[in-house]
PAPAVO-494245 format. One record per residue (C-alpha): residue number from 1; residue in three letters; x, y, z. Coordinates in nm, 3 decimals. Layout:
! residues N
R   num   residuo        c1        c2        c3
R   NUM       ALA         X         Y         Z
...
! end
This chain:
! residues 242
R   num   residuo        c1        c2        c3
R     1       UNK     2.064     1.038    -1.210
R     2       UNK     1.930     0.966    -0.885
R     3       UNK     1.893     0.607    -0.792
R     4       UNK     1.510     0.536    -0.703
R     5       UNK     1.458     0.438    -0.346
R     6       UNK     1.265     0.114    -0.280
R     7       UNK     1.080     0.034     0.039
R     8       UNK     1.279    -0.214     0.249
R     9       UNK     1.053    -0.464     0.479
R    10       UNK     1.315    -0.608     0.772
R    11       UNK     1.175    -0.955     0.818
R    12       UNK     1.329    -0.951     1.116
R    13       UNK     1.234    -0.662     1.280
R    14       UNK     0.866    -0.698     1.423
R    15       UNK     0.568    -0.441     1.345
R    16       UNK     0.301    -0.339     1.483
R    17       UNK     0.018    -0.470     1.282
R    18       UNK    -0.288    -0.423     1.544
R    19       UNK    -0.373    -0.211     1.841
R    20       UNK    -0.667    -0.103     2.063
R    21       UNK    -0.735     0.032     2.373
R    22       UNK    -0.956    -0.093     2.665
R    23       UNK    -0.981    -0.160     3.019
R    24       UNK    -0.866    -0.500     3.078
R    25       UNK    -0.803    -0.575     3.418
R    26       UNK    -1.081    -0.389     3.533
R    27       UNK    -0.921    -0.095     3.687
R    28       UNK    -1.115     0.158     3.523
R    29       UNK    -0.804     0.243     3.312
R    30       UNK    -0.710     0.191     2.939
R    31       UNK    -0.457    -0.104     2.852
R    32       UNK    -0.303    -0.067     2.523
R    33       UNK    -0.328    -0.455     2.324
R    34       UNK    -0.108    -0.511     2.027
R    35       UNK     0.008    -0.732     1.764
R    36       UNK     0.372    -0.765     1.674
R    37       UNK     0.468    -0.961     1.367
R    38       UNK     0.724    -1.019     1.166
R    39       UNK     0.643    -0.914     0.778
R    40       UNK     0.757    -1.107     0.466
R    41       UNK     0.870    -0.933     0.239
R    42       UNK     0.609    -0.829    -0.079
R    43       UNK     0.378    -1.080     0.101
R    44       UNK     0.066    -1.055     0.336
R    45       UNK     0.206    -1.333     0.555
R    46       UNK     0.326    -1.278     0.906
R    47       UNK     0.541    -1.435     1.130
R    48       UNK     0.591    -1.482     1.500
R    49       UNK     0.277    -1.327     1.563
R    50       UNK     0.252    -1.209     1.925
R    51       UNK     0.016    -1.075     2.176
R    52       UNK     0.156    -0.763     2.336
R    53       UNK    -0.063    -0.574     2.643
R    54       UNK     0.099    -0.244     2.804
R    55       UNK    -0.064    -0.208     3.124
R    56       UNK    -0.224     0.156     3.169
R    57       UNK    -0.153     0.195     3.528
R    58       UNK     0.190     0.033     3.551
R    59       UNK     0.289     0.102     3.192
R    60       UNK     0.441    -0.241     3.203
R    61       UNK     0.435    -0.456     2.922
R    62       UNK     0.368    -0.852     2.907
R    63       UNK     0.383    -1.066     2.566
R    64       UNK     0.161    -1.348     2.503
R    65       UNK     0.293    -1.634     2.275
R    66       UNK     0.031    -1.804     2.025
R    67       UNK     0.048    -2.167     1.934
R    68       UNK    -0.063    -2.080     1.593
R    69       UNK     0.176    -1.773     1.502
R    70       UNK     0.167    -1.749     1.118
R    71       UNK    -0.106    -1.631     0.889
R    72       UNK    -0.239    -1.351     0.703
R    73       UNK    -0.457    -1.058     0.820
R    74       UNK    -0.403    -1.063     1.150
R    75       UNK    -0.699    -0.858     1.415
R    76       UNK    -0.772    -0.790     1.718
R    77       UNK    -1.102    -0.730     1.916
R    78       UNK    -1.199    -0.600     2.281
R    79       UNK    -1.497    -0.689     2.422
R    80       UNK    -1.618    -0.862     2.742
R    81       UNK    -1.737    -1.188     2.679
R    82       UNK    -1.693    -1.343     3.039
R    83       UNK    -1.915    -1.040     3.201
R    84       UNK    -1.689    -0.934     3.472
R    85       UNK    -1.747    -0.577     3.320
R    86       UNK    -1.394    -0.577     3.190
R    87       UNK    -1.256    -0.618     2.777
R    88       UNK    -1.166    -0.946     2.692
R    89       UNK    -0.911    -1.003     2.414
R    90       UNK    -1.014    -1.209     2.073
R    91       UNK    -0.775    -1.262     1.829
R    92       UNK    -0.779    -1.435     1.441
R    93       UNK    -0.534    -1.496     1.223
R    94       UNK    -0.641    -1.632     0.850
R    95       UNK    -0.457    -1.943     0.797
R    96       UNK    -0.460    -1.914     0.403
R    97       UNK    -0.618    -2.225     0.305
R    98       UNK    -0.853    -2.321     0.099
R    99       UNK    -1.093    -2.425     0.329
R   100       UNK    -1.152    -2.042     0.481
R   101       UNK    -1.011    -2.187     0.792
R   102       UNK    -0.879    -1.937     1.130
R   103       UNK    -0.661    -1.944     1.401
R   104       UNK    -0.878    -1.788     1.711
R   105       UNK    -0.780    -1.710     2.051
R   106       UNK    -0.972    -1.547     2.337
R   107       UNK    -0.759    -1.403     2.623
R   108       UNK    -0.913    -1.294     2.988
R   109       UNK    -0.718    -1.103     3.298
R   110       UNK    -0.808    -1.421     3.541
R   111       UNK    -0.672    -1.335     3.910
R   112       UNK    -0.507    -1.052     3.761
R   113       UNK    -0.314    -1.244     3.525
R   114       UNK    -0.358    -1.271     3.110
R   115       UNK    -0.462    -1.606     3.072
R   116       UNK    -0.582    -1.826     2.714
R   117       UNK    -0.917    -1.929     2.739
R   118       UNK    -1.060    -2.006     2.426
R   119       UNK    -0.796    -2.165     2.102
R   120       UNK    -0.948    -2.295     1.781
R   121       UNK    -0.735    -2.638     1.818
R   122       UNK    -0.894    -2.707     2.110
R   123       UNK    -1.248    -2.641     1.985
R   124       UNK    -1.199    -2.830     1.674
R   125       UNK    -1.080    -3.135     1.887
R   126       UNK    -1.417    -3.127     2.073
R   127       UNK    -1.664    -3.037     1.741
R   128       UNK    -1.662    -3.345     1.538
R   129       UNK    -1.936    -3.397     1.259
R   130       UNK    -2.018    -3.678     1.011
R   131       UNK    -2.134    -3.585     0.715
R   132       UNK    -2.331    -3.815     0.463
R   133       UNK    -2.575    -3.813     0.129
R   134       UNK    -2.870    -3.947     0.161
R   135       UNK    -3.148    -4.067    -0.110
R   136       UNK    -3.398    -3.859    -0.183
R   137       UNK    -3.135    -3.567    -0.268
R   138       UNK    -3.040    -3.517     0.140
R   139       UNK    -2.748    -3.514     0.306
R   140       UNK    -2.692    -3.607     0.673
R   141       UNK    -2.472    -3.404     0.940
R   142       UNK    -2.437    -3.570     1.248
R   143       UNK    -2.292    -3.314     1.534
R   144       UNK    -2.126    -3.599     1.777
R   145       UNK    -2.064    -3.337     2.031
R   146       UNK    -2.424    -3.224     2.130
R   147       UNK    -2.574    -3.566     1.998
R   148       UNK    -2.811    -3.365     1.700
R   149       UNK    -2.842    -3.458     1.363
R   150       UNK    -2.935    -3.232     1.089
R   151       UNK    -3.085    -3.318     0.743
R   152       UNK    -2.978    -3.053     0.471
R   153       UNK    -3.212    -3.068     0.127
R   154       UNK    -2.981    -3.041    -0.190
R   155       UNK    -3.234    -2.975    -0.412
R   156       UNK    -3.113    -2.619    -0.421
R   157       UNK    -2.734    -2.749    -0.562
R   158       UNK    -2.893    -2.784    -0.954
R   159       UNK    -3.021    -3.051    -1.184
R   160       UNK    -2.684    -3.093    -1.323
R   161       UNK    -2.547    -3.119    -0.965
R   162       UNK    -2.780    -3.375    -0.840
R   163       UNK    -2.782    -3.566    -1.175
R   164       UNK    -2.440    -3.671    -1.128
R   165       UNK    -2.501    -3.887    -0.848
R   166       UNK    -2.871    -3.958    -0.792
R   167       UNK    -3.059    -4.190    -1.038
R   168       UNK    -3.394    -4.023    -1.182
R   169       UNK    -3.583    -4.188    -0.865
R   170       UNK    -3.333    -4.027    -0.652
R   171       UNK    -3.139    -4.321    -0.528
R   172       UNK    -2.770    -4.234    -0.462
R   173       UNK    -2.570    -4.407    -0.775
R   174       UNK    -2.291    -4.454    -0.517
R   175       UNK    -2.205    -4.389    -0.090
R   176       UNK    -2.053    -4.011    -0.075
R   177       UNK    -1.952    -3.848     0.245
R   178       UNK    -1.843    -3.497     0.303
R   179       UNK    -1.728    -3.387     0.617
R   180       UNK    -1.693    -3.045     0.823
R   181       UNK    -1.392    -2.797     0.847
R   182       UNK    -1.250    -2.678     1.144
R   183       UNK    -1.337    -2.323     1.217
R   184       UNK    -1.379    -2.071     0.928
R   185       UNK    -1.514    -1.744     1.155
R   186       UNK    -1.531    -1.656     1.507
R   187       UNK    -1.746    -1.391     1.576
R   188       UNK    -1.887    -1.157     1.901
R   189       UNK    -2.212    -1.082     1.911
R   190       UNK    -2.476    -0.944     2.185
R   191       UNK    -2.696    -1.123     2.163
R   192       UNK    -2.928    -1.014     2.468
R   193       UNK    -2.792    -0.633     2.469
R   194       UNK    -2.676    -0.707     2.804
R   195       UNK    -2.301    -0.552     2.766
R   196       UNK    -2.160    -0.946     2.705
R   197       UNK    -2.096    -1.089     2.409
R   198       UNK    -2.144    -1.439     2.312
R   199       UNK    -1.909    -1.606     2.056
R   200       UNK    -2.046    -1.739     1.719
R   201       UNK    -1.852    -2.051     1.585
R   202       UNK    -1.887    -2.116     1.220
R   203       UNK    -1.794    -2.386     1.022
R   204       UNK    -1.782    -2.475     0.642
R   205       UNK    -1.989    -2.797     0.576
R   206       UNK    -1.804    -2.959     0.238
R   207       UNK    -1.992    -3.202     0.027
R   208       UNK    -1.763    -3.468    -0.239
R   209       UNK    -1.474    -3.185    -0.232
R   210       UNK    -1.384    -2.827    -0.053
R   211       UNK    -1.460    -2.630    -0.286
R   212       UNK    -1.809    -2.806    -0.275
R   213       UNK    -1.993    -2.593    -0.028
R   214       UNK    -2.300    -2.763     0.132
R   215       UNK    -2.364    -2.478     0.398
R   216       UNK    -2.301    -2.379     0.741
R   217       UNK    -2.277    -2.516     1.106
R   218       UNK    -2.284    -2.211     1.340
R   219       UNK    -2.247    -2.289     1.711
R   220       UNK    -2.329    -1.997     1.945
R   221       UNK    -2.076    -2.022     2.250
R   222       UNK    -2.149    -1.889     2.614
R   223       UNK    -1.865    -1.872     2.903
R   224       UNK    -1.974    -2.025     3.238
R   225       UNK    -1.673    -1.892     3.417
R   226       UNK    -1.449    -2.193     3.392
R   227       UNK    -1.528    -2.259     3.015
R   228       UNK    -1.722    -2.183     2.716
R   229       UNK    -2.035    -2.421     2.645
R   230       UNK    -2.263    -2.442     2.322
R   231       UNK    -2.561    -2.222     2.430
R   232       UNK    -2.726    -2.348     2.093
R   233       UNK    -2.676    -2.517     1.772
R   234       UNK    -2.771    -2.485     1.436
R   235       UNK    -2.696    -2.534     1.034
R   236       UNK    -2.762    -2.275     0.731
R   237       UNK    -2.776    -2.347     0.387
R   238       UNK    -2.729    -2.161     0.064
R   239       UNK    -3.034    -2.057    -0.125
R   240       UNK    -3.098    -2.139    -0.486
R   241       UNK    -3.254    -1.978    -0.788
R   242       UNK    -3.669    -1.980    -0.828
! end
């Protein structure tokens, strides 16, 4: 009898897990961009996670370490979001959590080298919130890095919901804070049809627990050639039943 034959996953030997083409360096000529990861085995995590670009005129290749290098479903995509007319290089990484949270890089050809100019640890260093309840069935968010302050209405979380910690006037029974997550999506989008992309930020707003999902803060991100700055600001709730 013929032994059955079982597919064998070499953790240690790293696959290709995402590729594109596009101009990169602006030569008119298509790069090849990859991810290379390691696979565990009968798992959708992958390690050592790298950023591989074969150069379409010199067929040379360079690899591009991330900080973050683990996670699951790994992508890629090419775009210009600097507008020097040539694809820029995003890439996300789930981290697995329960918070929906991402790893996120952005990666330009600056003086015709690769170069890091957008990571989600340094953009959730700089985008600190505050979140509180408020009587009256509110709840305060307080964006510390563009000084605005947003009032969300809860009325929309239930009668059960609010019951549990608002008195029948609507006076908090007790002080709750929630607070913000660091960054759950990280999408391109053209806004002005103008061949650049802007980057929108979003970020899971979590009322007495994670799972407790107040909403939204989506932060729409322009580059100024040195950096990217919050073009504007803004928070979305869920909607409730009529």
């Amino acid at each position: 009898m013929r032994a059955s034959l079982k597919r064998f996953v070499n953790p240690n030997k790293p696959s290709v897990v995402a590729a594109k083409r596009g101009d990169i360096d602006g030569d008119r000529m298509k790069d090849l961009v990859m991810l290379s990861a390691n696979k565990t085995p009968d798992s959708p995590f992958w390690k050592n996670i790298t950023l591989v670009v074969q150069n379409g005129r010199t067929q040379q290749y360079e690899q591009i370490s991330l900080k973050n290098n683990s996670g699951y479903n790994p992508t890629l995509f090419l775009g210009d979001v600097t507008g020097d007319k040539a694809d820029d290089i995003l890439v996300v990484i789930d981290t697995g959590g329960s918070g929906g949270m991402i790893y996120a890089y952005v990666f330009s050809s600056l003086n015709g080298k690769i170069t890091e100019i957008f990571n989600s640890d340094a953009f959730n260093e700089t985008y600190k919130y505050d979140v509180k309840y408020e009587n009256q069935y509110k709840a305060a968010v307080t964006s510390y890095h563009l000084q605005e302050r947003y009032i969300l209405d809860l009325t929309y979380k239930g009668k059960e919901y609010l019951s549990e910690i608002y008195t029948k006037n609507g006076l908090l029974k007790a002080p709750i804070e929630g607070w913000v997550n660091p960054l759950s999506g990280l999408y391109p989008i053209d806004f002005n049809r103008d061949g650049t992309y802007e980057l929108v930020a979003y970020q899971r707003i979590a009322g007495r627990y994670n799972a407790d999902s107040l909403g939204f803060v989506q932060t729409v991100l322009k580059w100024t050639g040195r950096t990217f700055v919050p073009d504007r600001q803004s928070v979305s709730i869920f909607g409730g039943q009529i």
